[in-house]
C-alpha positions as CSV (number, residue, x, y, z in Angstrom):
1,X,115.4,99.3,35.8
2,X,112.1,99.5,37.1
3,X,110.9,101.1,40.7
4,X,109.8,98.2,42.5
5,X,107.5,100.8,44.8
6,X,105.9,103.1,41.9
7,X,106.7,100.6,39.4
8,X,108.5,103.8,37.0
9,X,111.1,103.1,34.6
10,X,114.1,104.6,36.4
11,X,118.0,104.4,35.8
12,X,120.1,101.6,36.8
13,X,122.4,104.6,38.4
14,X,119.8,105.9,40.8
15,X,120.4,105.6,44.2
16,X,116.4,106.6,45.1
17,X,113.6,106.6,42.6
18,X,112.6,110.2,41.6
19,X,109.0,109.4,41.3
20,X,108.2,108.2,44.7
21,X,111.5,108.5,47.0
22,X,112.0,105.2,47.3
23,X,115.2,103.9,48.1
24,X,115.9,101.2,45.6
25,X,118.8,99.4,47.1
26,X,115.7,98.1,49.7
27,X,114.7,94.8,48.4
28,X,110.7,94.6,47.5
29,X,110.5,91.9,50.2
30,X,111.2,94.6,53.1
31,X,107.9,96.2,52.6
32,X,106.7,96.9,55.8
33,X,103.0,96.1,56.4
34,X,101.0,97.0,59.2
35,X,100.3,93.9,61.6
36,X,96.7,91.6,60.7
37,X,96.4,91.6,64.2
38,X,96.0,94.5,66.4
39,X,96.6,92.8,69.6
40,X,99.8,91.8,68.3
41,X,100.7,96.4,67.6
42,X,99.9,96.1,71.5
43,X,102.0,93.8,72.9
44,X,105.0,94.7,74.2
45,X,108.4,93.1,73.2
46,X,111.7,93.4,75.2
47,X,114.5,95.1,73.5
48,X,117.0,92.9,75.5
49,X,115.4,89.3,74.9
50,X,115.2,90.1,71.7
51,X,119.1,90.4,71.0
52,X,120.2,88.0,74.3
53,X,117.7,85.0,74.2
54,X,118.0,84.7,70.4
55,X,113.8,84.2,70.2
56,X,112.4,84.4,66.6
57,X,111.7,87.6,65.8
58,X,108.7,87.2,63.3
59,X,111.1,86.4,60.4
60,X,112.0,83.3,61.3
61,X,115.7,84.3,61.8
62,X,116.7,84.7,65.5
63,X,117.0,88.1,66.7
64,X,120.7,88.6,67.6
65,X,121.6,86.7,63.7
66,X,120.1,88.8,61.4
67,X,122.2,91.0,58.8
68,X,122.4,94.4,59.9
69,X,121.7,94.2,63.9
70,X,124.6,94.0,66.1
71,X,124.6,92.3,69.7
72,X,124.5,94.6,72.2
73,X,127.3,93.2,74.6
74,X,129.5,91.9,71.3
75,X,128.6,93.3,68.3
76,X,130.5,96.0,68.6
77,X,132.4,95.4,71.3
78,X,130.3,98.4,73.9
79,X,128.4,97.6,76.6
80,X,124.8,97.8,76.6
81,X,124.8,99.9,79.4
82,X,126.6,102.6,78.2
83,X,125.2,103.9,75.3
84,X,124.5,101.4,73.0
85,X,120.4,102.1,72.3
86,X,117.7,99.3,71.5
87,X,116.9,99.5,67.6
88,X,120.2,100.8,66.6
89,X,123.3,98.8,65.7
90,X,125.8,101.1,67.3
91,X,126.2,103.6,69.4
92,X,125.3,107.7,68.6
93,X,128.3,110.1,69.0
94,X,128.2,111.8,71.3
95,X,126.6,115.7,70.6
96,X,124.7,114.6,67.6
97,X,121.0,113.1,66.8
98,X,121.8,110.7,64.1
99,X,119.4,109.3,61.4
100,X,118.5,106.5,63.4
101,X,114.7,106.8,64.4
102,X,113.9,109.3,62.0
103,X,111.5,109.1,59.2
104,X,110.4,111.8,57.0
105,X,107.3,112.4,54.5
106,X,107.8,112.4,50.9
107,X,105.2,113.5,48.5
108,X,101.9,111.7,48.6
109,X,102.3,110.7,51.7
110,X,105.1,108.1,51.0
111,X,107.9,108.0,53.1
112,X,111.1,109.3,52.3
113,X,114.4,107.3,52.4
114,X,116.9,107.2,54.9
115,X,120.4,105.5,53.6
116,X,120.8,102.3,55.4
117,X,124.6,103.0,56.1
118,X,123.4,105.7,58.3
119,X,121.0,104.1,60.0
120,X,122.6,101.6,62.2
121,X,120.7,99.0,61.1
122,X,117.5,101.0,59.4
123,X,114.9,103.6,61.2
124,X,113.5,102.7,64.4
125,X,110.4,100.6,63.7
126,X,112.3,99.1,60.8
127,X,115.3,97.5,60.3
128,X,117.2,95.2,57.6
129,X,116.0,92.2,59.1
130,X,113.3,92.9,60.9
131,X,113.7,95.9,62.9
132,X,115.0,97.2,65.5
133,X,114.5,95.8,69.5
134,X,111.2,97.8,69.3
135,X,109.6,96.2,65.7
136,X,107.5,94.1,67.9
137,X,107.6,92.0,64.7
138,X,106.5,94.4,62.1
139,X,107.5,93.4,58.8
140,X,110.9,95.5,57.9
141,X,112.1,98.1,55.9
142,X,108.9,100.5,55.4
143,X,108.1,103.0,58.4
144,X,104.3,103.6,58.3
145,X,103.4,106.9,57.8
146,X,102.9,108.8,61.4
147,X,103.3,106.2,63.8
148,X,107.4,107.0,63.5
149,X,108.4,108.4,66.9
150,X,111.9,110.1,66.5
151,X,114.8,109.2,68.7
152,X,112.9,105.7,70.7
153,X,110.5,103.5,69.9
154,X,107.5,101.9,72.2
155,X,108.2,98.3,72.7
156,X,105.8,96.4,70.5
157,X,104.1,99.2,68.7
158,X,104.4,103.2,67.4
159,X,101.6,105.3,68.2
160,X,99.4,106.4,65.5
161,X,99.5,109.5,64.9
162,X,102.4,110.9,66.9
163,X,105.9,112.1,66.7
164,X,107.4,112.9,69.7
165,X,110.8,113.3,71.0
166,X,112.2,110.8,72.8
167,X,115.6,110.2,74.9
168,X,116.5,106.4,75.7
169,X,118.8,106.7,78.9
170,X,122.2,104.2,78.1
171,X,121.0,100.6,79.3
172,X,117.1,101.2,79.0
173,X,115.3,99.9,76.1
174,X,114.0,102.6,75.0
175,X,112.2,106.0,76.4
176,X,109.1,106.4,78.1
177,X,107.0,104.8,80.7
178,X,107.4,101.2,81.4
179,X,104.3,99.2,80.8
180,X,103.5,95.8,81.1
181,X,105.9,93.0,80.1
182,X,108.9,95.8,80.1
183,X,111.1,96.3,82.9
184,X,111.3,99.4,84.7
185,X,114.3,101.5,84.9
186,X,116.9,100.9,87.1
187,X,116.2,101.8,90.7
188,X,112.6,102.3,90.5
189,X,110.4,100.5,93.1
190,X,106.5,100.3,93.9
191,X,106.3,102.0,97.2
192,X,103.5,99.7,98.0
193,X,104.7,96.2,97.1
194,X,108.1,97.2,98.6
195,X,106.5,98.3,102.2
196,X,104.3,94.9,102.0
197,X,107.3,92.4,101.2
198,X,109.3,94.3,104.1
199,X,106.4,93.2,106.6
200,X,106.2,90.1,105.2
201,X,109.3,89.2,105.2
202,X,109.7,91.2,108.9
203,X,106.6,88.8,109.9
204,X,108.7,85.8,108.6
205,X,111.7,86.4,110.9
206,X,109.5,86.5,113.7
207,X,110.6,83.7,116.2
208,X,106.6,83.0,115.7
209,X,106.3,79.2,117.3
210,X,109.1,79.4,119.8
211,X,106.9,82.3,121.4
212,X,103.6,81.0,121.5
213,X,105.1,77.9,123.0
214,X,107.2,79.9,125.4
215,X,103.9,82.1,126.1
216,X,101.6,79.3,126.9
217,X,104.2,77.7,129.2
218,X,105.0,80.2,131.4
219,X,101.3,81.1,131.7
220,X,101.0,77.3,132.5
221,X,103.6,77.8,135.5
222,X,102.2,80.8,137.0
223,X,98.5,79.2,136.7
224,X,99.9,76.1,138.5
225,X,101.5,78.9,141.2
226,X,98.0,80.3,141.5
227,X,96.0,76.6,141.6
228,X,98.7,75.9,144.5
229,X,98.0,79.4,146.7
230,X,94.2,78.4,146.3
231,X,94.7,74.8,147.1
232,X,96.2,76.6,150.8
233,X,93.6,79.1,150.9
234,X,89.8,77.8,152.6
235,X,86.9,78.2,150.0
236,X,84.4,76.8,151.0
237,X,81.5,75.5,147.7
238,X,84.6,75.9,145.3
239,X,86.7,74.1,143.2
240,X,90.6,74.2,143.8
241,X,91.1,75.0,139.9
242,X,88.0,77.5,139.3
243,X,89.9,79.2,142.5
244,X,93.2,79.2,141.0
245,X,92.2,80.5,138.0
246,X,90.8,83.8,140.0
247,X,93.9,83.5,141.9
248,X,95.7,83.9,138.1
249,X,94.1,86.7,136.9
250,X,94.8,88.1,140.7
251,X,98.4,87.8,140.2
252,X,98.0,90.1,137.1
253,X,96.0,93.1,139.3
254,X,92.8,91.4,137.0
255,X,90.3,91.5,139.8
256,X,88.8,94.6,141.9
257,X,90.3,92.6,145.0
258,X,93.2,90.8,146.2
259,X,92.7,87.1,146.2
260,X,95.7,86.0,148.0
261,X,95.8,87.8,151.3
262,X,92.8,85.3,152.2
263,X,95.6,82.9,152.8
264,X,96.3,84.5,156.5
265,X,93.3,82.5,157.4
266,X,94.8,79.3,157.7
267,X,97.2,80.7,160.8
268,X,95.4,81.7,163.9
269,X,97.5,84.2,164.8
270,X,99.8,86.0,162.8
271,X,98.7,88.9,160.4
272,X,101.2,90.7,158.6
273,X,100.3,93.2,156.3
274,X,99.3,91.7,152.9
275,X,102.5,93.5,151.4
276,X,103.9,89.9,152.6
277,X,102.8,87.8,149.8
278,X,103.6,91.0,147.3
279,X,106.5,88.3,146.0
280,X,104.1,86.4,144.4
281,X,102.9,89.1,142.2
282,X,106.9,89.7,141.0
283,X,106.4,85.9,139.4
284,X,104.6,86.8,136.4
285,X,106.0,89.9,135.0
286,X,109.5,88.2,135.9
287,X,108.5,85.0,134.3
288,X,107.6,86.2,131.3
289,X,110.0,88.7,131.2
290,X,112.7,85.4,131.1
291,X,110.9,83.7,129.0
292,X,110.6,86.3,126.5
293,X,114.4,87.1,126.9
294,X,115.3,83.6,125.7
295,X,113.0,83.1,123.0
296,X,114.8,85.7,121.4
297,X,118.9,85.0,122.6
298,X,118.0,81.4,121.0
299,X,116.5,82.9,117.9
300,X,118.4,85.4,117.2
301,X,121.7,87.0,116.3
302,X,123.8,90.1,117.0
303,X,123.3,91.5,113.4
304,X,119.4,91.6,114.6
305,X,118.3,95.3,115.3
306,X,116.6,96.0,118.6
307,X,113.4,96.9,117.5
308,X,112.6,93.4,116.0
309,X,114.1,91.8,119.1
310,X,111.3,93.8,121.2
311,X,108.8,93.0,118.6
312,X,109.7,89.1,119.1
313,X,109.9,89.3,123.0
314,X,106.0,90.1,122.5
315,X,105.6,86.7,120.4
316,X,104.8,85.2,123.8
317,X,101.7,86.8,123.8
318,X,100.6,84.2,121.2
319,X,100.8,81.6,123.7
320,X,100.2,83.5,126.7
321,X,96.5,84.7,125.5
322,X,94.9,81.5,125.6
323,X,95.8,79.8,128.6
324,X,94.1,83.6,130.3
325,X,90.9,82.8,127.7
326,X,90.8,79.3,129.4
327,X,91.4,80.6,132.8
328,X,88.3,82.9,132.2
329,X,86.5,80.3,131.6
330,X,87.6,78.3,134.8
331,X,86.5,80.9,136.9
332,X,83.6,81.0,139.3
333,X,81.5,84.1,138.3
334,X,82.5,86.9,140.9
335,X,81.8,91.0,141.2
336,X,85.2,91.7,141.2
337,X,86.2,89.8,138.4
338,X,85.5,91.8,134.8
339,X,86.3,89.8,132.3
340,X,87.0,92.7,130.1
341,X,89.5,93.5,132.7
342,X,91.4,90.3,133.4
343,X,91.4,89.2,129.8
344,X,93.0,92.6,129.2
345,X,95.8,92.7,131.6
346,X,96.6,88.7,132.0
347,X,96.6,88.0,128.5
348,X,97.3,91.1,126.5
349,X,99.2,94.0,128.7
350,X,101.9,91.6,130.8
351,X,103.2,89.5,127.9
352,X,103.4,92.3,125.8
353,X,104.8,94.9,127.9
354,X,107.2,92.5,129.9
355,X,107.5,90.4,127.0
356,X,109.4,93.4,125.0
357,X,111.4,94.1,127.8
358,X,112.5,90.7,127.6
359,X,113.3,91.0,123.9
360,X,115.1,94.5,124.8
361,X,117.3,92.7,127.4
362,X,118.1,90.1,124.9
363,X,118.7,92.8,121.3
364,X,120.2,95.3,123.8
365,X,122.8,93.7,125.8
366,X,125.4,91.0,124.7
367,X,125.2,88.3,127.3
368,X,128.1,89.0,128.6
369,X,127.0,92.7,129.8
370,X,123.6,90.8,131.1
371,X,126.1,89.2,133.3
372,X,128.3,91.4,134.0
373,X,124.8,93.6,134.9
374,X,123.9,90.9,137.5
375,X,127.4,90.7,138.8
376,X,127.0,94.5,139.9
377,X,123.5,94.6,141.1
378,X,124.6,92.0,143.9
379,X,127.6,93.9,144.4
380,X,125.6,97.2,144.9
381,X,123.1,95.0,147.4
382,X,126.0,93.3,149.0
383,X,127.5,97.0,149.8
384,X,124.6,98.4,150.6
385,X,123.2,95.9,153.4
386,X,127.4,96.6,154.5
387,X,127.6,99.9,154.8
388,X,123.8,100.3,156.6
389,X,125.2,97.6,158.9
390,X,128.6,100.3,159.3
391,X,126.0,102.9,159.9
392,X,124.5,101.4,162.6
393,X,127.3,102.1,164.7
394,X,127.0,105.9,164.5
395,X,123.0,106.2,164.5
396,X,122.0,103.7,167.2
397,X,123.5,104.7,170.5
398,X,121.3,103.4,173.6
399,X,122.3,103.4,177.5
400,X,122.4,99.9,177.7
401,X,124.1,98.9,174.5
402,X,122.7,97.6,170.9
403,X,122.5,94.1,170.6
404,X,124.3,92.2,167.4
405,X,120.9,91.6,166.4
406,X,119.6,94.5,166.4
407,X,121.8,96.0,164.1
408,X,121.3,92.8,161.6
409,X,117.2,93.7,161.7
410,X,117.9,97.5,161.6
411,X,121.1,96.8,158.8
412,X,117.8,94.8,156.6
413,X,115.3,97.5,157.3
414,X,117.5,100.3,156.4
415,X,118.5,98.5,152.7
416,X,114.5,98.5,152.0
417,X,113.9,101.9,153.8
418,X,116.5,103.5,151.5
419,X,114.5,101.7,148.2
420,X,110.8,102.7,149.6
421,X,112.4,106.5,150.5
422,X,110.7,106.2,154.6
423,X,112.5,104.8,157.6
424,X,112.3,105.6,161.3
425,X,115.3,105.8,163.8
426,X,115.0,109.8,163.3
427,X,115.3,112.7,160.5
428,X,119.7,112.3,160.9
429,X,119.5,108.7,160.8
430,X,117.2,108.8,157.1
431,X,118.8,111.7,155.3
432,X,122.3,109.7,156.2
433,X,121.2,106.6,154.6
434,X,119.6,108.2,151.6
435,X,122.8,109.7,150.8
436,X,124.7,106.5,151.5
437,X,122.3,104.7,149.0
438,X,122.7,107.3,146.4
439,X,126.6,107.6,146.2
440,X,126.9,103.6,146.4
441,X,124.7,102.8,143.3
442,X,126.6,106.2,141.5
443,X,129.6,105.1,142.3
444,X,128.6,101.3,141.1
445,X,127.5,103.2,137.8
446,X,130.5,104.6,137.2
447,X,132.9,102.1,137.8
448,X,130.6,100.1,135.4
449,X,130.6,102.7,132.7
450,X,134.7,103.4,133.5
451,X,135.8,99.6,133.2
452,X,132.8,98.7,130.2
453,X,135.3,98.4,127.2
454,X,134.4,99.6,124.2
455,X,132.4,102.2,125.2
456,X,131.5,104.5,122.2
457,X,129.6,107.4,123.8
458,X,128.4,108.6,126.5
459,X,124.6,107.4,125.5
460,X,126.8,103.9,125.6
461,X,127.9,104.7,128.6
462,X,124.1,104.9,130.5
463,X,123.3,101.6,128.5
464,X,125.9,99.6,129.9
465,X,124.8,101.2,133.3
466,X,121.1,100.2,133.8
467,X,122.0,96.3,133.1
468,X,121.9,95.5,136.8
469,X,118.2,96.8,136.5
470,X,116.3,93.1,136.1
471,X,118.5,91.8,139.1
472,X,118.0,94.8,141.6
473,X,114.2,95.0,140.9
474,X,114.5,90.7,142.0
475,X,116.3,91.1,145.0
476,X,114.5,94.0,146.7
477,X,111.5,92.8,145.8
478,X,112.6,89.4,147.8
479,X,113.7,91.3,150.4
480,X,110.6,94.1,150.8
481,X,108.4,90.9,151.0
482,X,110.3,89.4,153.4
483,X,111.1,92.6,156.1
484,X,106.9,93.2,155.6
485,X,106.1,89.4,157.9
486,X,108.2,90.9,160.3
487,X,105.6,93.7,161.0
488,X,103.1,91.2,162.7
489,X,103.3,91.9,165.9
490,X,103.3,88.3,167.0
491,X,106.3,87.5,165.1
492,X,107.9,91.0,166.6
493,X,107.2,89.4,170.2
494,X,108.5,86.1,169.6
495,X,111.7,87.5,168.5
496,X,111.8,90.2,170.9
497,X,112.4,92.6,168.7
498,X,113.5,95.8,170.8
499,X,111.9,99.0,170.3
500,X,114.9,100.6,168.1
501,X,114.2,97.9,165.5
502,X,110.7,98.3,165.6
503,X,110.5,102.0,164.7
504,X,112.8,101.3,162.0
505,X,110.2,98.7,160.4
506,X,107.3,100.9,161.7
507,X,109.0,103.9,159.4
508,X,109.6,101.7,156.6
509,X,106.2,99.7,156.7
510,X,104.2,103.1,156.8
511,X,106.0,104.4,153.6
512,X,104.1,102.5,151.2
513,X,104.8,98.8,151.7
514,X,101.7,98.4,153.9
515,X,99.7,97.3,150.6
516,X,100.2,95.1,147.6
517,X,99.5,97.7,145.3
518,X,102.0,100.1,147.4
519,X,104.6,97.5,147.5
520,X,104.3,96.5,143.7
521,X,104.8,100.7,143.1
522,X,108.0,100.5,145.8
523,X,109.9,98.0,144.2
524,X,109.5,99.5,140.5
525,X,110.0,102.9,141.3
526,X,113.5,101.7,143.4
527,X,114.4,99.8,140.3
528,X,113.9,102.6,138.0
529,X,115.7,105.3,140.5
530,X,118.5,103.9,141.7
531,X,120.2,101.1,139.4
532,X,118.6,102.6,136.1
533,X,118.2,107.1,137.1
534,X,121.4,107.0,139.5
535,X,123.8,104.4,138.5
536,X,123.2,104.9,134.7
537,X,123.7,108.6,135.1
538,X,127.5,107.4,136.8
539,X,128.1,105.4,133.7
540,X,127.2,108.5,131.5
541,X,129.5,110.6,133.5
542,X,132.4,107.9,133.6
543,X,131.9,107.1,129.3
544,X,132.2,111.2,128.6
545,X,135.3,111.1,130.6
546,X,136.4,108.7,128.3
547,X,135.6,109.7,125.6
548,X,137.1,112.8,126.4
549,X,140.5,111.7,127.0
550,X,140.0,109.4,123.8
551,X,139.4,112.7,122.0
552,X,142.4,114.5,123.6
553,X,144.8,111.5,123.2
554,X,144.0,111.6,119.3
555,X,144.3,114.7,118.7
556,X,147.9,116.3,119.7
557,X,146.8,119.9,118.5
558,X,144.7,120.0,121.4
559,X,147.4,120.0,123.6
């Protein structure tokens, strides 16, 4: 028979011709020619659509049907994931580099044959029916002379001109690094498209419009609390609202001067300190604070971690912003208004400072400790005002007696004094009710941290403790503003206050609640000492205690 490579006479017996190497059981229409195209040598062709999606494969025979090419998850019954290579029909054995993908140089610089039964389905970059997964569409059953790449093929293409070793890990099509149109291999990610679609989708769960409206409505209210303080004070020349809008950015410490204490000039007679009105500047930070908290209890869950409850507390801050911009604008020009300043601490640092502390109340604490928290800080208020009422009885001792009265003023100005750390009635009579104040709100944290249930460790333990925090901070600051009018010394002589209770207030007045500023400093630095220093400290001790026993109890070798 004749060669139908060389064209030589040969023997009908001859399993290759001896002229040219040529296997001659390959039929003459396998000869593999290089694509017309280059473009098309480029492209790259996916080893697993082409035996799953059953796309022609440039033969006009679907991929997966062709003679000679087993499906991957069938054929042979192996999974493509565990072994089973792109452009072979079976799987290696294990410990030896078969024929498959390898193609060697005969003389002349015509390729040499491989035995087809060897092959798995024919070398890689040919196959019986057009090749294996990585043909790219080549015709079949030549191997062009150094583009054969032993042990893979490229998707699509071999590269000219070089042979090198290549490993296919089981379930990849193929060695090498992806390029474009192939997948990559399992597990790898772009760093840089990952990190963007985790902000975007962060941004996405962001409680976005619920914030801004909940933002621009509590900035609504506490502008309508300043309009009405400026509707009371006298200006004379100026509009309620341009005055009310001063009086906002006032309530935020926005201006070089306190607006509101102006308001004394509609009485002829009394003049308490200016610490008096210091309640009015608790209204914003606690407003928002609230509002904050409930945008994110009503948008969120208990699988929502606590930093992206914080971050959408300070959503507020998209509503919050403009009604300040608008309430700059309102305002009469005035030295000590910057509006640098006021822009800066209306509309950026209070919703976003007191807006995450919102969204921290609302991640960190199921509603039931919130309320459970508030429970405690009246009950450490309640014991307090008790016992300094009890104390009264062993440090005021006069000739003539102490009056029920008396004790009720000196019982209130005691509960502040121990807060603002100053009282009179005497160096005994302080250190006393410093002490008392300390052990009460320890003891409070304690129990709280004892009774909390479950209460995993000690760090727990102190987190459970400061919830009456929010509640304290409310209530003193009520009361500090309150005890402060008493200092006027017309009010002091219309009650006829005696001179026991007046020291008291004197003492307490003097130690920093004389001044807004002081008295906004008091009433945060209380909060943070007592319910969150001391009584989350007595929760810490109370949850090791706990969790030492817990420890002991499980573990009987300990005994």
């Amino acid at each position: 028979m004749e060669c139908h490579e060389c064209g030589a006479t040969i023997s009908d017996k001859a399993a290759d011709c001896p002229h040219c190497g040529t296997s001659v059981g390959s039929p003459p229409d396998r000869a593999r020619s290089p694509p017309d195209d280059p473009a098309d040598a480029d492209e790259p062709s996916d080893a697993w659509s082409s035996t799953t999606d059953g796309e022609d494969d440039g033969d006009g025979q679907p991929a997966d049907s062709r003679p000679g090419r087993s499906d991957p998850s069938t054929g042979d019954g192996s999974d493509p994931a565990e072994g089973s290579q792109p452009g072979q029909g079976g799987p290696t054995p294990a410990g030896q580099q078969g024929d498959t993908g390898q193609s060697s140089m005969g003389e002349g610089g015509q390729p040499a044959s491989t035995p087809a039964d060897q092959s798995g389905g024919g070398p890689v970059g040919s196959g019986p029916a057009g090749g294996s997964a990585g043909s790219g569409g080549s015709a079949p059953g030549q191997s062009t002379p150094g583009q054969s790449t032993p042990g893979q093929s490229t998707p699509g293409q071999s590269t000219p001109g070089q042979s090198a070793p290549g490993q296919s890990a089981p379930g990849q099509s193929g060695g090498g690094a992806p390029r474009g149109g192939q997948q990559a291999e399992p597990g790898a990610r772009s760093t840089g498209r990952v990190g963007d679609t985790d902000l975007a989708a962060l941004v996405s769960r962001m409680p976005l419009f619920p914030g801004a409206a909940a933002g621009f409505a509590t900035a609504v209210v506490v502008l309508g609390l300043a309009v009405a303080v400026a509707a009371v004070i006298p200006f004379a020349g100026r509009s309620t609202l341009g005055q009310g809008a001063g009086v906002f950015f006032d309530l935020h410490f926005g201006t070089a001067g306190h607006i509101t204490p102006t308001l004394y000039g509609v009485f002829e007679v009394v003049r308490p300190p200016a610490s008096a009105l210091g309640v009015l500047y608790l209204a914003a930070p606690v407003l928002v604070y609230t509002a904050s908290k409930f945008v994110v209890v009503f948008n969120a869950d208990e699988s929502t971690p606590v930093h992206e409850a914080v971050l959408g507390g300070t959503t507020v801050t998209l509503g919050y912003l403009p009604v300040a911009v608008v309430a700059l604008v309102l305002a009469p020009p005035s030295p000590g208004l910057s509006a640098v300043v006021a822009l800066l601490m209306a509309g950026l640092v209070y919703p976003l400072l007191f807006g995450a502390l919102g969204g921290f109340a609302a991640g960190g604490f199921s509603a039931a400790e919130r309320r459970v928290g508030t429970v405690y800080a009246l009950g450490v208020v309640f014991s307090l005002l008790f016992g300094s009422f009890l104390l009264t009885f062993l440090t005021l001792r006069t000739p003539g007696g102490v009056d029920i009265l008396t004790r009720v003023f000196v019982t209130v100005f005691t509960f502040v004094g121990i807060n603002a750390l100053g009282m009179g009635g005497g160096t005994n009579a302080a250190i006393l009710a410093f002490v008392f104040g300390l052990g009460v709100v320890g003891a409070a944290g304690f129990v709280r941290g004892w009774r909390a249930a479950p209460v995993d460790s000690p760090p727990d333990g102190f987190r459970k403790g400061i919830t009456p925090a929010v509640t304290y901070l409310v209530v003193l600051g009520v009361f500090a503003s309150a005890v402060v009018v008493f200092a006027d010394d017309y009010i002091q002589e219309t009650l006829e206050m005696s001179f026991v209770a007046t020291s008291f207030l004197d003492g307490v007045v003097s130690s920093g609640l004389s001044s807004i500023g002081g008295y906004f400093t008091t009433v945060v630095l209380a909060t943070l000492l007592y319910p969150v220093v001391v009584g989350g400290v007595g929760a810490t001790i109370a949850a090791a205690i706990k969790s030492e026993r817990s420890s002991s109890a499980s573990d009987p070798a300990a005994d």
